[in-house]
PATIVEX-275228 format. One record per residue: x, y, z of N, C-alpha, C in turn. Coordinates in steps of 0.1 Angstrom, whole numbers, plus 5000, padded with zeros to 4 digits. Layout:
! residues N
XYZXYZXYZ/...
This chain:
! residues 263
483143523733482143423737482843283739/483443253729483843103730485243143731/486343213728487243253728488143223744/487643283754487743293765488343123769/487243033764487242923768488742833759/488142883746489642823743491242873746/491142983749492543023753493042973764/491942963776492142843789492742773788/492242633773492142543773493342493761/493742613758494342593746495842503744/496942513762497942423762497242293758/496442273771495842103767495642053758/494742143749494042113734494942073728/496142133725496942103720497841983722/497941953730498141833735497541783736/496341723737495941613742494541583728/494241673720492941633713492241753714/490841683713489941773708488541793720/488141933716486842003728485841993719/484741963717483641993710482542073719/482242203714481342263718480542313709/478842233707478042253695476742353704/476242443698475142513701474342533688/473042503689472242533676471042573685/470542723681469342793687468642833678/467442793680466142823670465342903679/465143083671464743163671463443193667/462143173673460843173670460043293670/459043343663458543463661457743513671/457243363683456343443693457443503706/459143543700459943553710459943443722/460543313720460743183726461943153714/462643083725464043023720464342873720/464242813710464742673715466342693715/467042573724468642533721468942423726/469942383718470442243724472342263723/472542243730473942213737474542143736/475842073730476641943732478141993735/478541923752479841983755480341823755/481241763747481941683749483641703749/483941593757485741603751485841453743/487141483735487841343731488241233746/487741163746487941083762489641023759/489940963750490940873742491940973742/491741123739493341193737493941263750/492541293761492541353772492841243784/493041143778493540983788495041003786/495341003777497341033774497541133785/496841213792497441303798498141243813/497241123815497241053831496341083837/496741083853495641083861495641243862/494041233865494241433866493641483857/493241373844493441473832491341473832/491041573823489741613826488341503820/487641463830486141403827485541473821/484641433813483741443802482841523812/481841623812480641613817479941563819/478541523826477841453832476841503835/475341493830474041513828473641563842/474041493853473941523867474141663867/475141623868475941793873475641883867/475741863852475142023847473742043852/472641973849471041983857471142043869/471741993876471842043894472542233887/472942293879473642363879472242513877/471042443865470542463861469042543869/468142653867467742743879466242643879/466342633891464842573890463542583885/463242713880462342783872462542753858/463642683856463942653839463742533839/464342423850464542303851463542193842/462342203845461042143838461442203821/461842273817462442273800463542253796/464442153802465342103799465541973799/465941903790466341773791467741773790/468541673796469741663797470241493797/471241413786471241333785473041303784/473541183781474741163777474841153763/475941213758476141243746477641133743/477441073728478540993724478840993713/479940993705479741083690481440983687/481740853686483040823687484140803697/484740853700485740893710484941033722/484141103711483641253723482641143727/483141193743481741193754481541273764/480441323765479941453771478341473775/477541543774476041603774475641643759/474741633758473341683751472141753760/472341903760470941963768470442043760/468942023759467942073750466842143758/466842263758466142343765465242433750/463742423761462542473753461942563756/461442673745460142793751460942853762/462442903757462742993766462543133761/462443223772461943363768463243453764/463143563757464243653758465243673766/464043733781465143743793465743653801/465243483794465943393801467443333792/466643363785468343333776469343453773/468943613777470243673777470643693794/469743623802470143663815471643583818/471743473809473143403814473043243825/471943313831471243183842471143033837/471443013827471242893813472942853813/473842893819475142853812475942773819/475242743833475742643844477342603842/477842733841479542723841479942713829/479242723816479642733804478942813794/478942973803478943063792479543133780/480543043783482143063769481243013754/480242973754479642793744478242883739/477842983747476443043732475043013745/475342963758473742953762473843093769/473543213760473343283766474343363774/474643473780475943563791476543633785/477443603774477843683766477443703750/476243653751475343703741474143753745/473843853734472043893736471143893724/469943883727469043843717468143943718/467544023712466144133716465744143700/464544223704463444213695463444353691/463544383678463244553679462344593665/460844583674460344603660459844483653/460544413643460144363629460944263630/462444293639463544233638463944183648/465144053649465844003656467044063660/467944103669469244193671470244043679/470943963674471743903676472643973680/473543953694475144053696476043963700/476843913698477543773703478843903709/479343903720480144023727481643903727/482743953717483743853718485143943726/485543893730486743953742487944083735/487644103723487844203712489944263720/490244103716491944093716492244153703/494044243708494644293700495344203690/495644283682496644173671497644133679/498144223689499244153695499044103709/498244053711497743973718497543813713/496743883701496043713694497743663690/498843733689500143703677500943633692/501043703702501143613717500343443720/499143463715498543363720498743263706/499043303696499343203683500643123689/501243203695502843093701502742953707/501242943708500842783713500642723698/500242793687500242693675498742713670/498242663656497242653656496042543661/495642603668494242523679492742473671/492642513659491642533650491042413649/492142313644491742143640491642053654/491842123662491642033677490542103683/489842233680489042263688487742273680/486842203685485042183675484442263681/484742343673483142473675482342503665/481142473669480042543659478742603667/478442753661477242803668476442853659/475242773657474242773651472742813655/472642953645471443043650470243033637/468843003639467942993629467143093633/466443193622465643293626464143273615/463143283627461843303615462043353599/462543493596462543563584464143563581/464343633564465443573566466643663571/468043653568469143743577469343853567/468743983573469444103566470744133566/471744143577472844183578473444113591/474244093584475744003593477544053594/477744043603479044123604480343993602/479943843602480643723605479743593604/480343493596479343363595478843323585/478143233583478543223570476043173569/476043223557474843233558473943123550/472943033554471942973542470742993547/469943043540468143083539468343113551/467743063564467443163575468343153590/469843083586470343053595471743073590/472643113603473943173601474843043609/475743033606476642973612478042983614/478442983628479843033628480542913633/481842913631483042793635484242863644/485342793647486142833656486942973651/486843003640487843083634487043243637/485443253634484743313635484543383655/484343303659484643303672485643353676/486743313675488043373677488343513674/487543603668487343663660488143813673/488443973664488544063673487544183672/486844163669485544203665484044163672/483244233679481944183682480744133672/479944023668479443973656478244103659/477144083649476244133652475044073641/474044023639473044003631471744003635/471244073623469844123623469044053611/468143993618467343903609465343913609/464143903601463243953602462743853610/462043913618460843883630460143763622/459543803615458743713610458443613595/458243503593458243423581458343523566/459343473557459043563546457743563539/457443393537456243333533454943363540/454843403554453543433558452943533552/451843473552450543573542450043663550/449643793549448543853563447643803558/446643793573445443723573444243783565/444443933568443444023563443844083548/444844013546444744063528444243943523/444643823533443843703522442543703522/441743753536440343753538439643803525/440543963521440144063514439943983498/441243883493441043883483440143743484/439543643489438743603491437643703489/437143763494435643843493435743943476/436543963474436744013467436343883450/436643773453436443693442435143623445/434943643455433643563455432543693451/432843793453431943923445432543923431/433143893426433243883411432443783406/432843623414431843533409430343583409/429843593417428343653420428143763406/428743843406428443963391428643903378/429443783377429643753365428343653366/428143573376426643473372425543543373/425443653378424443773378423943843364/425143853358425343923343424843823332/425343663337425043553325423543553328/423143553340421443553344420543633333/421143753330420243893332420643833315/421743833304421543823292421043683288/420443623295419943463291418843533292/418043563301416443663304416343713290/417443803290416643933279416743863262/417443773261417143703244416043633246/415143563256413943533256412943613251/412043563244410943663236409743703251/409243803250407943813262406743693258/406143673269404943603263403843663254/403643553246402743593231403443673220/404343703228405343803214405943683202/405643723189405743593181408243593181/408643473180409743463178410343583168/411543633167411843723161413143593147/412643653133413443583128415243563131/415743423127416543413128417443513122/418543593120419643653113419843563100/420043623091419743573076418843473071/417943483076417043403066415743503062/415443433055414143543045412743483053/411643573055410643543063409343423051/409043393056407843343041407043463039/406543423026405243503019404143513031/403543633029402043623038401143563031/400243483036399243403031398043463026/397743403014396843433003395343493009/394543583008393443623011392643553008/391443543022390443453015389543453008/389243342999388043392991386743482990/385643542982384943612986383743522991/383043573000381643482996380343502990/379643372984379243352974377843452979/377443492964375743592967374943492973/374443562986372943482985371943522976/370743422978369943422969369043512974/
């Protein structure tokens, strides 16, 4: 993926400074992609070269590159970071098949928008495939004879997925996002990660429903229950009070006198 690009680039790099190529894609559960892009060069080390030597990109140009059916979700600006100057493009609510179609890479499919990566949904899960140009050792031990390119070339590609990452072949992992650097990239190996579809933290709707009704039917039986024993220690009407628990009742009252003979 990125590989391609740096081996191009790799005399120059070396001479002359530094490439920064940043991708961070956020991976959403209703299958929509955000990403944002920053291709800059060092302007300052790519000037030592003389005339000839390569311009920064240009908001223009990449937009014009861009398919007109996408165009309205992309914004594209100039990017400045020190000495790098280059683009910032932030593209939104792209679909699956627009971001592995490659139609997104406006000459810079080496960088993560998509071409030689795929994204699909299978199920529950996310299937990341980053497809790297899978050089031999003696090839990569050929291409080391330029030196190492590592500290001159800025790569980072950063992937965030709803739930978190089951399995990763390369990258390095925190909570729900993987991130790879130039080393990772360079790699002779195709990456591959699979991450869950959906929030770990989401609740289903219908179990919460459930345990809602379920407590509101406990409340109801338990104030139903205090109801029914407050009722029944009440005495019926006319029924005399029942003595208290340990106390002694009084004596019954004295008979009354006889009465007196008439005459």
């Amino acid at each position: 993926m990125i590989r391609a690009a740096a081996v191009a680039a790799l005399v120059v790099v070396s001479l002359a400074g530094c490439v920064r190529m940043h991708t961070t894609t956020d991976v959403k559960s209703d299958n929509t992609v955000d990403q944002e892009i920053i291709l800059a060069i060092d302007v300052v080390a790519f000037s030592e070269l003389g005339e000839g030597a390569s311009e920064p990109p240009r908001p223009d140009d990449y937009l014009n590159d861009i398919p007109a059916d996408v165009r309205d979700r992309v914004t594209v600006v100039d990017y400045k970071d020190g000495d790098y100057e280059g683009i910032r493009a932030t593209f939104t609510n792209l679909t699956l098949d627009e971001f592995n179609s490659g139609a997104l890479d406006s000459g810079t499919e080496d960088i993560g928008a998509g071409g030689d990566t795929t994204l699909v949904r299978e199920g529950d899960e996310f299937v990341l495939t980053i497809f790297l140009d899978n050089a031999t050792e003696e090839e990569l031990s050929e291409e080391d004879e330029f030196g190492d390119y590592s500290s001159d070339f800025d790569v980072k590609v950063v992937y965030s997925f709803p739930g978190p990452i089951t399995s990763y072949t390369a990258g390095t992992v925190e909570d729900n996002t993987i991130t790879f650097t130039t080393a990772e990239m360079y790699g002779t190996e195709d990456i591959v990660v699979r991450a869950d579809a959906t929030s770990a933290s989401a609740f289903p709707v219908g179990l919460l429903i459930a345990i809602v009704v379920v407590g509101l039917l406990l409340i109801a039986g338990v104030i139903a229950l205090v109801v029914f024993l407050v009722a029944r220690s009440r005495p019926e009407d006319g029924a005399p009070a029942a003595p208290a628990a340990g106390t002694v009742p009084p004596p019954p009252a004295p008979p009354a006198p006889p009465a007196p003979p008439q005459a």
